[in-house]
N, C-alpha and C positions, 0 to 999 in steps of 0.2 A: 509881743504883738499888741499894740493899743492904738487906737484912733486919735489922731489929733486933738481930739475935746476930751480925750477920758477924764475918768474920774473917779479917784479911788477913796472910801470912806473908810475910817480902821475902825476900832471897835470902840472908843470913844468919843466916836462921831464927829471926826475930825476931817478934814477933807482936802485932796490934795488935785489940781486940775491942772491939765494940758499933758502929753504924751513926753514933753523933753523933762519938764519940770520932776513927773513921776519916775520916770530914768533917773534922774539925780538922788532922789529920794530911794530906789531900790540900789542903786552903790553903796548910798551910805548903811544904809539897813545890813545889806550883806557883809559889810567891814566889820558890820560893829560885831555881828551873830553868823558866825561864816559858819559853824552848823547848824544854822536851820535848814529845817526840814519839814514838807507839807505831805501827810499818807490821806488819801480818801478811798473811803469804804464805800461811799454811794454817790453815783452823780445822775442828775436827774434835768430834764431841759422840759417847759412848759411854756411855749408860744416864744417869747423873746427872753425868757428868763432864765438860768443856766443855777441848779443849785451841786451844792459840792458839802457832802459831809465827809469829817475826817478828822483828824487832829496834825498838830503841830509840835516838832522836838525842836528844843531852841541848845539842848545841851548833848550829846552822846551818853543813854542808859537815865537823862531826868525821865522826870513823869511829865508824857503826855498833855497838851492843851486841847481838850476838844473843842471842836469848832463848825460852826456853819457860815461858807462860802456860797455870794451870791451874785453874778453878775447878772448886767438887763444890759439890752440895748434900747437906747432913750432917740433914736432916729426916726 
């Protein structure tokens, strides 16, 4: 579920725009790492802003990426 204008920044602040374009870009991601996995421990929402702690497994039994998830809406 994304908006026409999303926009998704990854953690090297890289940035990827429009809702078909980011579809493309999560195929490819999920080809490449088809067990990833996102677990959050705390989700939290403040006016327009949506935060999400938790970690990421990219392998079955690796270690853990923690991580803080953040969406806004910019409307």
């Amino acid at each position: 579920m994304m908006t026409e204008d999303h926009v998704f920044v990854d953690r090297e602040g890289e940035s990827v725009k429009g809702r078909e374009m980011m579809t493309v870009c999560w195929v490819e991601f999920f080809q490449r790492y088809p067990r990833y996995r996102s677990a959050f421990t705390r989700v939290e929402s403040r006016d327009d802003l949506v935060i999400l702690v938790g970690y990421a497994e990219w392998d079955a039994g690796g270690a853990p990426h923690h991580a803080i998830w953040t969406g806004q809406n910019q409307g």
